[in-house]
C-alpha positions in Angstrom: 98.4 109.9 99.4 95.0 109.4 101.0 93.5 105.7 101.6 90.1 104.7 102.0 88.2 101.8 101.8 85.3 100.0 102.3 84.0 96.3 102.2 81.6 94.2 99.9 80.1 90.9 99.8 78.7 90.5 96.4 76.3 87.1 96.0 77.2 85.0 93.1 74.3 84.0 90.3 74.8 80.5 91.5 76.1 78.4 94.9 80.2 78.0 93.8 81.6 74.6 95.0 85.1 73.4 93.9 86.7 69.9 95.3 86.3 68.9 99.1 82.9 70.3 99.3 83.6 73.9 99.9 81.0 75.8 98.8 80.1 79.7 98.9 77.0 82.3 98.0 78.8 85.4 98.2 82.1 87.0 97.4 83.4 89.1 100.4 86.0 91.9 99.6 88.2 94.6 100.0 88.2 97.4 97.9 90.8 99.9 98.6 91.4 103.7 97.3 94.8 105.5 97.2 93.7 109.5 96.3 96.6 111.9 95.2 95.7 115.2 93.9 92.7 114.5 91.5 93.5 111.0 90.6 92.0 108.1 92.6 93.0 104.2 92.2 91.3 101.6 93.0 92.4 98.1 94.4 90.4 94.6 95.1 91.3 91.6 97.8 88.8 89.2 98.0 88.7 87.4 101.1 89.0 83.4 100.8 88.7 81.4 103.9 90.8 78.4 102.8 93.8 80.7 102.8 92.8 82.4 106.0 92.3 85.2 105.0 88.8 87.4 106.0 88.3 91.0 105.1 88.4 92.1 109.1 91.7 91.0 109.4 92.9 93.1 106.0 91.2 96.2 107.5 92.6 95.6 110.9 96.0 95.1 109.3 95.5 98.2 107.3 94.6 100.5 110.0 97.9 99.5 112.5 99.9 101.3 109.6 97.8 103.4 107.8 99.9 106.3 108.1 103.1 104.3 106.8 100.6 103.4 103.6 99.8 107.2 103.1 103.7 108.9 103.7 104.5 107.0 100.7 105.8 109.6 97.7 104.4 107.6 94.3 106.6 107.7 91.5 106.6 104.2 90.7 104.4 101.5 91.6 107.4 98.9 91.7 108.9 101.1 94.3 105.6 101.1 96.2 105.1 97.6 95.9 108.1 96.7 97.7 107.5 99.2 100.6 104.3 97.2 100.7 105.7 94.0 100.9 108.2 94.9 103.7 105.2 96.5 105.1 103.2 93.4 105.2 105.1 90.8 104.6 102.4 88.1 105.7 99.7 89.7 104.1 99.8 89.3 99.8 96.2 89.7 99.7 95.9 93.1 101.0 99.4 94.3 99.4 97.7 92.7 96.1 94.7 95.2 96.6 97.3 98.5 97.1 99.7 97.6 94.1 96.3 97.6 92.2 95.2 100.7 93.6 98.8 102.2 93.0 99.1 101.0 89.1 95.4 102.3 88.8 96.3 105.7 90.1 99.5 105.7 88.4 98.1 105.0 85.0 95.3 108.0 85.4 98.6 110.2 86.1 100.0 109.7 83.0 97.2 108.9 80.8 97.5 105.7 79.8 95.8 102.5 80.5 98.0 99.9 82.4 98.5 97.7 79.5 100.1 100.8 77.1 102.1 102.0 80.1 103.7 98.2 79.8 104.3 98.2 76.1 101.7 95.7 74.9 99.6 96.3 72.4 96.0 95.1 72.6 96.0 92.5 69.7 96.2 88.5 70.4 94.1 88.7 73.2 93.0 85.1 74.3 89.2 84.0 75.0 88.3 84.0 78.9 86.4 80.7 80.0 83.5 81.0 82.0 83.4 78.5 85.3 80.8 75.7 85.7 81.2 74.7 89.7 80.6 71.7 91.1 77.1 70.9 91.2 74.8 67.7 90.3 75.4 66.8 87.1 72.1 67.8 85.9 72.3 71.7 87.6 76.0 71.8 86.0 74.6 70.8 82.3 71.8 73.4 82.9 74.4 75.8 84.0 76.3 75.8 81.3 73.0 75.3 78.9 72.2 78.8 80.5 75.6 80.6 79.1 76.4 79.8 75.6 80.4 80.2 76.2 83.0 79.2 73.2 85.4 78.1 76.6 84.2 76.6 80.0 86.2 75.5 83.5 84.8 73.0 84.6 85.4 72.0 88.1 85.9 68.7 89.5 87.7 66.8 91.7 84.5 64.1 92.5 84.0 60.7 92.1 81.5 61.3 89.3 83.8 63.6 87.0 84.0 61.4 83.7 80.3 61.4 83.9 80.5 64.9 84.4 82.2 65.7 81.6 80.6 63.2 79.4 77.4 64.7 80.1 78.1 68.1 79.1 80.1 67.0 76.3 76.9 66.2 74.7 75.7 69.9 75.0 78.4 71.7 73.8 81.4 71.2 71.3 82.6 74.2 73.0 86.8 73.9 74.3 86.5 72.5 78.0 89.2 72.6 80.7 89.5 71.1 83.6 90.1 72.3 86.8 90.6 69.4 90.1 91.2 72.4 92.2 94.5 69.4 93.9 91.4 66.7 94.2 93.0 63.8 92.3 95.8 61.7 93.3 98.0 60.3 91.2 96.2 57.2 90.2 93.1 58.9 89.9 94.6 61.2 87.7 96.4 58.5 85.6 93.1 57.3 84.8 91.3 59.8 84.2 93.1 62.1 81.9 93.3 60.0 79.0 89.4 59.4 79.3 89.4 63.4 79.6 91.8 63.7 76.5 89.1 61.9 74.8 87.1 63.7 75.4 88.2 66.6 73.4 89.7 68.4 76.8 92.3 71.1 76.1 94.6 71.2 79.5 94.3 69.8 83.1 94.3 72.7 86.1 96.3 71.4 89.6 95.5 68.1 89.5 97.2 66.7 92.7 98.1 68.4 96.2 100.2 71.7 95.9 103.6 69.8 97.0 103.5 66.3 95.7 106.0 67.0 93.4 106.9 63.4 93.5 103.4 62.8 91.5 103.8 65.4 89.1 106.9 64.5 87.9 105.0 61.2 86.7 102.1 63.0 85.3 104.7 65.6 83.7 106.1 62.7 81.8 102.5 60.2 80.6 100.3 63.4 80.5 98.3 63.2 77.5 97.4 66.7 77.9 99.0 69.9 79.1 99.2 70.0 83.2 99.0 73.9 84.7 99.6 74.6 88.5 97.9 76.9 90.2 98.4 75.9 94.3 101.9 74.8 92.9 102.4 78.2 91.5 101.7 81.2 94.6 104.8 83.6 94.7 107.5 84.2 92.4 109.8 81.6 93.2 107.8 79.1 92.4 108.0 79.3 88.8 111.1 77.8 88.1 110.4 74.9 90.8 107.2 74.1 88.7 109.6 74.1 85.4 109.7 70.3 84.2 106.7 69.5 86.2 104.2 71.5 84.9 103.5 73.1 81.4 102.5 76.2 82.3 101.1 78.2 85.6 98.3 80.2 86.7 99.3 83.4 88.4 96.8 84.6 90.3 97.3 88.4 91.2 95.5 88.1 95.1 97.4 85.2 95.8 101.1 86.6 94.3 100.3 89.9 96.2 99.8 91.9 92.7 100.2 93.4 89.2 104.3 94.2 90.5 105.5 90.2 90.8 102.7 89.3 88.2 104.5 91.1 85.4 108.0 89.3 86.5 106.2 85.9 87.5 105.5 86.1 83.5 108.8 87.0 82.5 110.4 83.8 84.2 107.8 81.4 83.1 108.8 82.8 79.2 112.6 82.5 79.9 111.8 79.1 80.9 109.5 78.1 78.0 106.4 77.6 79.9 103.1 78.7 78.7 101.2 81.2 80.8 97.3 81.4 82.1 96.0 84.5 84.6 93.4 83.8 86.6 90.5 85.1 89.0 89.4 84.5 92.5 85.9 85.7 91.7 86.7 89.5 91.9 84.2 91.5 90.8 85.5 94.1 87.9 87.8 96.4 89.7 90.0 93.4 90.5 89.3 91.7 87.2 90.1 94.7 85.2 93.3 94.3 86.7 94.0 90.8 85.3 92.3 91.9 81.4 94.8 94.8 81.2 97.6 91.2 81.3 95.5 89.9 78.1 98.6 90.9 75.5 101.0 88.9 77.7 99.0 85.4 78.1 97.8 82.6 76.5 94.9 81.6 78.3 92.9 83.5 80.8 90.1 83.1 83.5 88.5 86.2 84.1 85.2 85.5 85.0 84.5 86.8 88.2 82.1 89.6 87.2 80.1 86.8 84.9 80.1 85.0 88.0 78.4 87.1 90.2 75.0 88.5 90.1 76.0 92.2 91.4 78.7 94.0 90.0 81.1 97.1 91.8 82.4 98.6 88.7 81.7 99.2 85.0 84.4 99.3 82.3 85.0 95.7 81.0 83.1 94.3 78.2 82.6 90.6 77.5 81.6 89.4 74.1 81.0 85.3 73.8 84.5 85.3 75.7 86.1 88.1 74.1 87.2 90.8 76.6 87.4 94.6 75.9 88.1 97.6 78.5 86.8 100.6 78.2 89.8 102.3 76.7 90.0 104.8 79.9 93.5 105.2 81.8 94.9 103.4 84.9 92.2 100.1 84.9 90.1 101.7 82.6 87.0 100.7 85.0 84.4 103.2 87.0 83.4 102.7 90.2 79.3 101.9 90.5 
């Protein structure tokens, strides 16, 4: 195989600020290609500083073992993914962006789009929510004023989010979740998901700190409302240690180092009864295609990155008032801009 790649930093439409203040105008990412014979894939890493990760240290990694990347014979992505992984074992985001690139290319090699090639068919596809960051509550109502959307995140994790909610509540009778991005403690969120039950919110999104399990076995049991983890829930084994505490994960492909452990991350959340949401780290379509081609396995899904930002990398994915379409073509089923 041949690799190349190159770097983006795509601006979003608006300033994107979750809990603890951290706030960001552009998207910077990888994008990686894997080229064998006439069939290219493509693969997407975005870089996010709060997991330490920057695109210069992806590339740097990239090029110490370049040529151990390109020796590889691919016959099956699994196979390649776990080269990869023993490859870079402290690196999920850039192994994320070549088991994307390798399903993308493998797909174009046999003709089929990714979700075909996994025996899904494309029916029972759920709604994607578009984001509302955390803004004044006045630019977040007008935010979401400016995007008629039958789902919205909404982030929080403030000490003004029942007035948050409350105020956009009275805009839309659209479903809301919530998303504290681990800003809540315990009696925070004792208190405040009843209120947000009441206010017609469908589940709560990481509510306390990624290990304060002690916490969430309380919430587990007085929730009102369905609890997912998403910093609880990184790699594969921490599915089953988020069973009785949670009521469902978010598996987020950059963060679980790719399609290859996605696709078993959803098989043990099913085994263990637990209800199953995919979500985005604001890639821009090639990664998002990525996460649409999993629509026939979820039930909820957060694959708003290219909605989110103002410049786009790739064409192939279709949004409709939250309904999501591909473009029918094989691999990702996106084309490169």
């Amino acid at each position: 195989m041949k690799l190349t790649y190159h770097q983006q930093n795509l601006p979003f439409e608006y300033p994107f600020t979750i809990s603890n203040g951290r706030t960001k105008t552009h998207q910077p990412s990888l994008v990686v290609a894997l080229e064998l014979g006439p069939f290219i894939g493509y693969g997407e890493a975005p870089a996010i500083v709060y997991y330490g990760v920057s695109v210069e240290k992806m590339i740097a990694d990239l090029e110490a073992k370049r040529t151990l990347v390109e020796k590889f014979a691919l016959t099956d992505p699994e196979r390649y993914w776990h080269y990869l992984h023993h490859l870079f074992p402290n690196d999920p985001f850039l192994v994320c962006a070549l088991d994307i690139a390798a399903w993308d290319l493998f797909g174009k090699m046999k003709g089929k789009p990714l979700y075909e090639l996994w025996n899904t068919k494309w029916e029972n596809t759920p709604v994607t929510d578009y984001t509302i960051g955390i803004d004044s509550i006045e630019k977040m109502v007008t935010k979401m004023k400016a995007k008629p959307w039958p789902i919205y995140k909404i982030k929080l994790g403030t000490d003004e989010d029942i007035r948050i909610v409350e105020a956009l509540r009275k805009h839309t009778d659209a479903t809301l979740r919530i998303d504290a991005n681990a800003g809540w403690t315990v009696t925070e969120a004792l208190e405040k998901i009843p209120q947000l039950a009441a206010l017609g919110v469908e589940f709560i999104e990481q509510p306390l700190a990624k290990d304060d399990w002690e916490g969430m076995k309380i919430l587990f049991e007085r929730s009102s409302l369905p609890l997912f983890a998403d910093e609880s829930c990184v790699f594969e084994n921490d599915v089953e240690k988020c069973h009785h505490y949670f009521h469902g994960i978010n598996i987020k492909l950059t963060k679980c180092s790719g399609i290859t452990p996605a696709l078993r991350m959803i098989q043990k959340a099913r085994s263990l009864n637990m209800q199953v949401m995919m979500g985005s780290m604001n890639e821009c379509s090639i990664g998002s295609s990525a996460i649409v081609n999993f629509l026939p396995q979820l039930d909820h899904v957060d694959v708003d990155g290219p909605l989110l930002l103002s410049e786009d990398a790739a064409a192939g994915i279709h949004f409709d008032q939250g309904k999501v379409s591909l473009s029918g073509k094989p691999g990702l089923g996106i084309t490169l801009l």
